[in-house]
KOLGUTI-248303 format. One record per residue (C-alpha): x, y, z. Coordinates in nm, 2 decimals. Each point is the difference from the previous one (the first is absolute). Last residue first. Layout:
<sites>
<site east="X" north="Y" up="Z"/>
...
</sites>
This chain:
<sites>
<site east="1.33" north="1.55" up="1.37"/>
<site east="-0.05" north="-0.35" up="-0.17"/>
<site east="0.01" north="-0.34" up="0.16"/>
<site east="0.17" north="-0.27" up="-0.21"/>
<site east="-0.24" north="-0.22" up="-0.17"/>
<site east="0.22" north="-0.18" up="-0.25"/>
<site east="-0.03" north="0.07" up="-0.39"/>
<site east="-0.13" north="-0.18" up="-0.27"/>
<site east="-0.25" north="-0.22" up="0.19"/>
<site east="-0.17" north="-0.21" up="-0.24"/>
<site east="0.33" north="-0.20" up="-0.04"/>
<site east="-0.01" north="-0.12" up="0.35"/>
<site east="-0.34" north="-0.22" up="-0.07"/>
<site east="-0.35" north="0.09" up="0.07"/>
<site east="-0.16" north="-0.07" up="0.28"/>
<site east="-0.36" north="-0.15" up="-0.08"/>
<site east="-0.26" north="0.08" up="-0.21"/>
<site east="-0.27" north="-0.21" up="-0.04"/>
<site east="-0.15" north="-0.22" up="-0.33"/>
<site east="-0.34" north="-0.04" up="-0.20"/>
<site east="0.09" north="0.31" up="-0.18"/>
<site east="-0.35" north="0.17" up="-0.11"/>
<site east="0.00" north="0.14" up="-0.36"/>
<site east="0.11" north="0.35" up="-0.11"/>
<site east="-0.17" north="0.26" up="-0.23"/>
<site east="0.07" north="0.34" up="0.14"/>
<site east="0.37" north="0.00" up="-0.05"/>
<site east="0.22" north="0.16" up="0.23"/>
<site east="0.13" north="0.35" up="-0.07"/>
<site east="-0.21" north="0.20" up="0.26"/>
<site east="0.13" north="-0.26" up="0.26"/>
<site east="0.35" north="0.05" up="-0.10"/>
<site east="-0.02" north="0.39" up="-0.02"/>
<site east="-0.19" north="0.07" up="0.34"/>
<site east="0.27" north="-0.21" up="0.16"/>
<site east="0.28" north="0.16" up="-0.17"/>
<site east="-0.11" north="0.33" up="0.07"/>
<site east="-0.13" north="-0.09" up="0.35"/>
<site east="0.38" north="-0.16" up="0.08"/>
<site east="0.16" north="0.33" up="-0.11"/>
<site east="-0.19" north="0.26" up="0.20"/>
<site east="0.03" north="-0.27" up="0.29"/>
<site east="0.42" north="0.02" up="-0.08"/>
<site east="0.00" north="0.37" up="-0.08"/>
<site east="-0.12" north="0.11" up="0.36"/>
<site east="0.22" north="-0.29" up="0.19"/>
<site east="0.28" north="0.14" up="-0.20"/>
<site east="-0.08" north="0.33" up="0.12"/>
<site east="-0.01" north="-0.07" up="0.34"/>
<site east="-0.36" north="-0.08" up="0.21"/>
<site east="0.04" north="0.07" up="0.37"/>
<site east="-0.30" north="-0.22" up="0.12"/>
<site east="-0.06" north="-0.17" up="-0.35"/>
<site east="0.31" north="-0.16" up="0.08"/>
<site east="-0.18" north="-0.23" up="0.20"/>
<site east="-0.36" north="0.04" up="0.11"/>
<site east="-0.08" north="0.36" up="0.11"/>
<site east="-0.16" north="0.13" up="-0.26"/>
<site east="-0.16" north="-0.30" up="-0.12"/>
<site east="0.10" north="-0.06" up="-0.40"/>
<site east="0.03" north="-0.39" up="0.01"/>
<site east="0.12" north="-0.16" up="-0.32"/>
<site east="0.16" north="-0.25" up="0.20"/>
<site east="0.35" north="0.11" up="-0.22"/>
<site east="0.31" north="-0.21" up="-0.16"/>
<site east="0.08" north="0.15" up="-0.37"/>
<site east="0.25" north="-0.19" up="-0.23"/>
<site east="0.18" north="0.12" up="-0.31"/>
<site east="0.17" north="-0.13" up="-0.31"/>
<site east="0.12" north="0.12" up="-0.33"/>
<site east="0.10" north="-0.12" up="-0.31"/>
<site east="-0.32" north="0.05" up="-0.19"/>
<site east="-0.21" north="-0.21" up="0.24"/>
<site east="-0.01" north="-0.10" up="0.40"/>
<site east="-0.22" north="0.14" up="0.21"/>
<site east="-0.09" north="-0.13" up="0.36"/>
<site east="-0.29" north="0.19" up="0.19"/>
<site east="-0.06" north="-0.12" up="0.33"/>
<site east="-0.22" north="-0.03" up="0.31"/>
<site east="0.17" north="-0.12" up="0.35"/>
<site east="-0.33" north="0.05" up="0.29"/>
<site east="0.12" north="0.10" up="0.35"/>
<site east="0.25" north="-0.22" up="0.26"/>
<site east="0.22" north="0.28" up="-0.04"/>
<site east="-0.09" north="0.28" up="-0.17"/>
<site east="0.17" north="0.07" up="-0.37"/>
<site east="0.10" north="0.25" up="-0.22"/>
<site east="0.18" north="-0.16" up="-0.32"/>
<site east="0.12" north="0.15" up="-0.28"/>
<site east="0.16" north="0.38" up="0.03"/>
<site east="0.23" north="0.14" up="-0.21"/>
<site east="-0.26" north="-0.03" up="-0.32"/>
<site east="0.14" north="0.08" up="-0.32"/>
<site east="-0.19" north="-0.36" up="-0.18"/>
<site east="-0.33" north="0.14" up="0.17"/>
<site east="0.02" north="0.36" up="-0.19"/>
<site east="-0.33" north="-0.07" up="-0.10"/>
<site east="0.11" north="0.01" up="-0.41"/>
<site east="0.09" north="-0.37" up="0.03"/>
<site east="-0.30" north="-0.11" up="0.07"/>
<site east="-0.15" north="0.15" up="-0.32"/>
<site east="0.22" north="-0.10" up="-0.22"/>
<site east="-0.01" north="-0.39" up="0.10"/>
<site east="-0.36" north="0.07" up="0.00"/>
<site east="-0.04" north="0.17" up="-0.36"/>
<site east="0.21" north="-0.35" up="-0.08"/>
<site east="-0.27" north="-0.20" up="0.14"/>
<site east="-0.23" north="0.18" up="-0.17"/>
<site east="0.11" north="-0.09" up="-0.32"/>
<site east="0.09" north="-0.37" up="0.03"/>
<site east="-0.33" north="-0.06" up="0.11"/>
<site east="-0.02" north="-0.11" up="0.43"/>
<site east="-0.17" north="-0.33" up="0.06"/>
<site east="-0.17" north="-0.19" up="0.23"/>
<site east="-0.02" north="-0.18" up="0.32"/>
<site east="-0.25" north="0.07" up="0.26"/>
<site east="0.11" north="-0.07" up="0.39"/>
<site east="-0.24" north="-0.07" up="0.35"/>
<site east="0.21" north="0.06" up="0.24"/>
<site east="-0.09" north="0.38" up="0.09"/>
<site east="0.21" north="0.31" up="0.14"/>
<site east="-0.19" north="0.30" up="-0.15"/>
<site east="0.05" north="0.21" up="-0.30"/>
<site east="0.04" north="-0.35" up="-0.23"/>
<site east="-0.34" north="-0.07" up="0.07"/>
<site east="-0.02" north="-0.35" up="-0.14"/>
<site east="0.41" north="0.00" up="0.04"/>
<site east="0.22" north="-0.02" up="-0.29"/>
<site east="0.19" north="-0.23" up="-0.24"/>
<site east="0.14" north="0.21" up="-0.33"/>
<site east="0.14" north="-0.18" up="-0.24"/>
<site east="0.14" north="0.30" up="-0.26"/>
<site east="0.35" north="-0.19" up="-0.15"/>
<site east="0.18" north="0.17" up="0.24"/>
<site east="-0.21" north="-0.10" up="0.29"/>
<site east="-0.26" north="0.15" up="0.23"/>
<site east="-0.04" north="-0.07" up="0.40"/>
<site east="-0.31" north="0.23" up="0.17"/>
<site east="-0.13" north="0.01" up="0.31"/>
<site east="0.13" north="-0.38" up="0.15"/>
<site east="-0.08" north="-0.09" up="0.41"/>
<site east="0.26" north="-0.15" up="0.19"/>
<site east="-0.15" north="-0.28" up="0.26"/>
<site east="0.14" north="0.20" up="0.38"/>
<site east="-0.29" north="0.04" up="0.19"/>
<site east="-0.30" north="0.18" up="-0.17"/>
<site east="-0.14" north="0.18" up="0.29"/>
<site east="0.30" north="0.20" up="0.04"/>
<site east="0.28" north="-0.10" up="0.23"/>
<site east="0.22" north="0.04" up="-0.31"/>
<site east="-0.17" north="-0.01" up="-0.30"/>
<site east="0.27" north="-0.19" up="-0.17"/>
<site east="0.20" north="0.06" up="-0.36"/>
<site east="-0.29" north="0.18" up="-0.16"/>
<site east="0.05" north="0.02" up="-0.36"/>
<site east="0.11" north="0.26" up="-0.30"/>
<site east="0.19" north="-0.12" up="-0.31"/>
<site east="0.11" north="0.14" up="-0.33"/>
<site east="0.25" north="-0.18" up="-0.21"/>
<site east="-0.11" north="-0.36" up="0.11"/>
<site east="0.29" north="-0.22" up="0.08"/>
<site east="-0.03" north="-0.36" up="-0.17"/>
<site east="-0.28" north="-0.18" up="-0.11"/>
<site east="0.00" north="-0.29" up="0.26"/>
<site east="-0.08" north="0.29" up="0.26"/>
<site east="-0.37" north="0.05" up="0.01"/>
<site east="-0.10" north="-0.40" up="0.07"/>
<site east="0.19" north="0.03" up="0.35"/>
<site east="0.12" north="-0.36" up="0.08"/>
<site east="0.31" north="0.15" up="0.13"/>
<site east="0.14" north="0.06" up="-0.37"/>
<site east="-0.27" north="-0.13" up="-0.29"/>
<site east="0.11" north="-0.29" up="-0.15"/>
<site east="0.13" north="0.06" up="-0.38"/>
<site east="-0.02" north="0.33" up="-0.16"/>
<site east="-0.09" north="-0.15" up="-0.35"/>
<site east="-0.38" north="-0.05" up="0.09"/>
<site east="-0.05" north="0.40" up="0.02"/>
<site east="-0.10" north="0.12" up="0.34"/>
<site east="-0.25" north="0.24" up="0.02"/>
<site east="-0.19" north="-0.07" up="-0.31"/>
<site east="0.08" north="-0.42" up="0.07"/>
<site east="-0.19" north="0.10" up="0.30"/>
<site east="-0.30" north="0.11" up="-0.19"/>
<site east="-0.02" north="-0.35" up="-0.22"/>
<site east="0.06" north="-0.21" up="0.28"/>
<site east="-0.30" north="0.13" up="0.20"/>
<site east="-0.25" north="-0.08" up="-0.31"/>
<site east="0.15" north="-0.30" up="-0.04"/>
<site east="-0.12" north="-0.10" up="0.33"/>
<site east="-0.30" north="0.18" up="0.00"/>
<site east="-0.08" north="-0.18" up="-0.33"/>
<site east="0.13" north="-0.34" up="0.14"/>
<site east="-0.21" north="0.06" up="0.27"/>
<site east="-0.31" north="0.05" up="-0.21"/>
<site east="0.08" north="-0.35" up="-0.20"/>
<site east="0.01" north="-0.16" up="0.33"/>
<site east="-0.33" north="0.15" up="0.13"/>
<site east="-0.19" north="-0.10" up="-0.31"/>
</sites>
């Protein structure tokens, strides 16, 4: 009885990670399950935590694929480990793509406002022939970092980053199954652009 219930669990496990990574894409890259499907067009993850609580084991929000796989956190407005897999329909996906790009974030002059030694979030996206990175702790103290003498870039990058935030967790599908697997760094490819300290 036991055996034949831990080749259901174990079946069970194989079948939701073959919906994040299809069986074509070969060994996953670093050992990281998430990344043997390729680049995700839409992904937001906590690099490190910094000093934080947390140490420095990335955490994943929110990663979604052309094709509409969407792997996410339990509570994907929070930092967590524990992912769902699922997936985004064709249609909405597209309303997504639309929407995202209507924030303005793809115009941005300003992409990444960091503190040393402080938490690295980011938003990567990568679709319809264009490409953007956002690097922020999401900390809004008023007299941490550039929150202190906030510019105008600074402004429109946190107005930008809860649009697409908001967006991508408002657009990911309600009926997803536990992923028996953790997140872990994700590959250079995930990172569209460099983070290079804005003004």
């Amino acid at each position: 009885m036991q055996i034949g219930t831990t080749r259901r669990t174990a079946t069970a496990a194989l079948l939701l990670l073959s919906m994040a990574v299809p069986a074509s894409a070969g060994p996953a890259a670093d050992g990281n399950p998430l990344v043997g499907g390729g680049t995700p067009i839409i992904a937001i993850w906590q690099e490190s935590a910094g000093f934080g609580p947390n140490g420095w084991e990335p955490c994943l929000r929110a990663a979604v694929w052309a094709d509409g796989r969407a792997v996410f956190g339990k509570d994907p407005k929070a930092w967590g480990r524990d992912l769902l897999v699922g997936r985004i329909a064709a249609p909405r996906l597209a309303q997504l793509r639309r929407e995202v790009r209507a924030t303005g974030v793809f115009a941005l002059k300003g992409t990444a406002y960091l503190v040393p030694d402080a938490e690295v979030d980011c938003v990567s996206l990568q679709f319809d022939g264009m490409k953007q990175t956002l690097y922020w702790d999401e900390c809004e103290s008023p007299t941490y970092g550039a929150n202190s003498r906030p510019t105008p870039n600074y402004l429109a990058l946190k107005k930008a980053w809860r649009a697409v935030n908001q967006l991508v967790v408002e657009a990911l599908p309600r009926q997803a199954a536990p992923l028996p697997a953790r997140f872990r760094q994700p590959p250079r490819s995930w990172y569209a652009k460099r983070a290079i300290q804005s003004n």
